[in-house]
Steps between C-alpha positions, in 0.01 A plus 500: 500500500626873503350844616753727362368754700383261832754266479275181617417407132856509348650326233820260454638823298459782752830706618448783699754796604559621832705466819660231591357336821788364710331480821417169649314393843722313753308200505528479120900601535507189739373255244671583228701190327269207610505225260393176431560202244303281361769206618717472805870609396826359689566681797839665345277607183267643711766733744649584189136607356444722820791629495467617127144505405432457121462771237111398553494602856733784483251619266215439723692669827503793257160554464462473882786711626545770237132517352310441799283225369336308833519186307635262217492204366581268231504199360787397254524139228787396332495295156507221706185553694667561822313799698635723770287748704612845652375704757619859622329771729233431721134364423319767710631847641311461786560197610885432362373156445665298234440503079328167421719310289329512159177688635222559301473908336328701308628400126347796345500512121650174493173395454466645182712198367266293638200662315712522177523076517137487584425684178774335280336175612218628365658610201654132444116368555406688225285703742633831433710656245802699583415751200141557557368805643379544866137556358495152332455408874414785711223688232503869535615460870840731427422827382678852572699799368687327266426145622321255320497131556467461122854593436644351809620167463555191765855522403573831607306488816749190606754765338461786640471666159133617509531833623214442786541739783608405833256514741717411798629841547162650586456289813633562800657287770218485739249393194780252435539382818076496642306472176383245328509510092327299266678490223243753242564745747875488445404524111247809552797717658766447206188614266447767644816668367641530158707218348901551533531416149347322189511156521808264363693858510737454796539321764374610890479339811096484585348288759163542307628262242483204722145618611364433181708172450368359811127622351551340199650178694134511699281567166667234333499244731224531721668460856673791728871553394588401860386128388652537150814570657488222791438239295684577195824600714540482848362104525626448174883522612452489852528857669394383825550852648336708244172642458216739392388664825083512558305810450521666830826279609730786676774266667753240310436123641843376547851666706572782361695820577271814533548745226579866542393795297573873498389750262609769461816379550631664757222417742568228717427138403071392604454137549323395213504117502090489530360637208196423230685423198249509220636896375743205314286203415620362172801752515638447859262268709704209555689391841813244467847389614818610285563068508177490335521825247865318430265146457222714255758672266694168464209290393422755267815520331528173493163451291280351747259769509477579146515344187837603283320792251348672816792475690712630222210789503576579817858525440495792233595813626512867455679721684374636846696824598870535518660242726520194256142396609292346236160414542308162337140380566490536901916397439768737574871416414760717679922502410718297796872683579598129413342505137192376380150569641241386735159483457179610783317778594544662852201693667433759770205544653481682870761334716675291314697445182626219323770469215649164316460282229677175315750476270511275185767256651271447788593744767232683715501721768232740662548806792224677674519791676266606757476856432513622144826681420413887513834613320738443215764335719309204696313395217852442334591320771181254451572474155864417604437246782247262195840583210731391824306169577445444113897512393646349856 
């Protein structure tokens, strides 16, 4: 999700200026550099590991010490299947208690992959067509200044080339946080303003897009996206820690460290753990584990999600800003320092943010956050911590 002007509905491309945060509480300072594997290590190996803490941790005590985050975590694969999990920071400021080993966030607009596979699916079914218009499915339903659904196609919704307004930006954090959306109501405040350009013309970041897919998903098949989505993915590959929260479902089920928000950003950090999440819905609903995000975007590389042509449709890029980020079908491929690229998403959505992906040769690796970086310099060191774990 993104709210470039709220924060809590952000996107995996958002960089913001400002100062650098370098406070820290002391219960936070206290736990910085707590670690654990996913297999027991000699006891020389280990000494020597806390000793010297890898480039993934040193990363991660970063975050905590010079960027103030309260927590992080990740979860990091090698080709070989073997997993590791980190933790840094504390899991709640008031309590100093510890991070839950591979606790259960917000995944934000990770969950726009997931709606892009519902809707390849589809498209591999023969149930929707990646060139037709929005209108073939949703009649008349998206009219504005400048929009129509007759010139918007399924493809650049998934894209982000439809030049749909954003209609995060025009609510604010306590709407985010109390109310309750259904998801026409997130569609009625995009159309209320102009489009930000004709469609197919360039491409923009817009949760709105993934609004509409997760209509169409609904039109199409009958059945709430939430059940699409469930059965298609999460039991289809086993994410045994991720789900589709309830209408009206504030709190996440499983351990998980609370999540922290400021905005502006110089206020100090709310605790924003509790929240209604449908202001994201098909955009940014989702709650996970980085070991299961890492699980997700390695089955679908792999081709167990999609059949080869859709896959390789979600695997086309254009160019999404400046950085080396390119953006697919709900697929984003970013450089490594090491060479190559790895492919995800990343989401923010109030409290927490998540960044990672896989690589071709079968590396995977995911970081969350639990506070979403408010300045140029932390969320480089986020971006750093997922390149460090990817090219160790």
């Amino acid at each position: 999700m993104r709210a470039q002007t709220r924060q809590g509905l952000r996107s995996s491309t958002r960089q913001q200026g400002g100062r650098r945060r370098r406070a820290v509480s002391a219960a936070a300072a206290v736990a910085i550099g707590v670690m654990t594997l996913g297999a027991l290590a000699p006891p020389a190996a280990s000494a020597a590991a806390a000793a010297r803490p890898d480039a993934v941790q040193r990363a991660m005590n970063t975050l905590v010490r010079d960027d103030g985050m309260p927590a992080v975590l990740a979860s990091v694969q090698d080709r070989n299947g073997r997993t590791r999990t980190y933790t840094a920071g504390v899991g709640d400021l008031t309590t100093g208690s510890k991070v839950p080993r591979d606790g259960q966030v917000r995944i934000g607009s990770n969950t726009k992959a997931f709606t892009a596979v519902v809707v390849l699916q589809l498209v591999g079914e023969g149930k929707i067509g990646l060139d037709a218009t929005v209108d073939t499915y949703l009649p008349g339903l998206v009219r504005g200044k400048g929009i129509d659904g007759r010139r918007i196609t399924v493809r650049q919704l998934l894209q982000h080339t439809s030049g749909l307004p954003e209609y995060g930006i025009h609510v604010d954090d306590d709407e985010i946080r109390n109310r309750y959306f259904e998801p026409r109501e997130l569609l009625d405040i995009a159309l209320r303003y102009k489009a930000d350009a004709a469609p197919g013309e360039k491409w923009g970041y817009s949760n709105t897009n993934y609004v509409l897919a997760g209509l169409i998903v609904q039109k199409v098949t009958g059945r709430p996206l939430a059940e699409e989505m469930d059965r298609r993915i999460i039991k289809r590959i086993g994410l045994r820690h991720t789900y589709f929260p309830t209408p009206g479902e504030m709190t996440i089920r499983e351990p998980h460290p609370h999540g922290y928000h400021r905005n502006p950003a110089n206020t100090p950090l709310r605790d924003f753990t509790a929240m209604d999440p449908s202001a994201g819905w098909a955009a940014g609903q989702l709650i996970s584990t980085n070991s299961d995000l890492n699980r997700f975007f390695t089955a679908l590389l792999a081709g167990r999600l999609l059949p080869a042509a859709q896959l390789a449709e979600m695997r086309t890029t254009v160019p999404a800003g400046t950085s080396g980020l390119r953006y697919g079908l709900g697929l984003t491929s970013r450089p490594l320092s090491c060479g190559g690229v790895y492919w995800g998403h990343g989401g923010d959505i109030a409290g927490y943010e998540t960044r990672g992906g896989v690589t071709d040769d079968g590396r995977a690796a995911n970081v969350a956050v639990t506070n979403i970086p408010t300045d140029e310099a932390a969320t480089q060191h986020v971006k750093d911590a997922v390149d460090r774990a990817l090219c160790g």
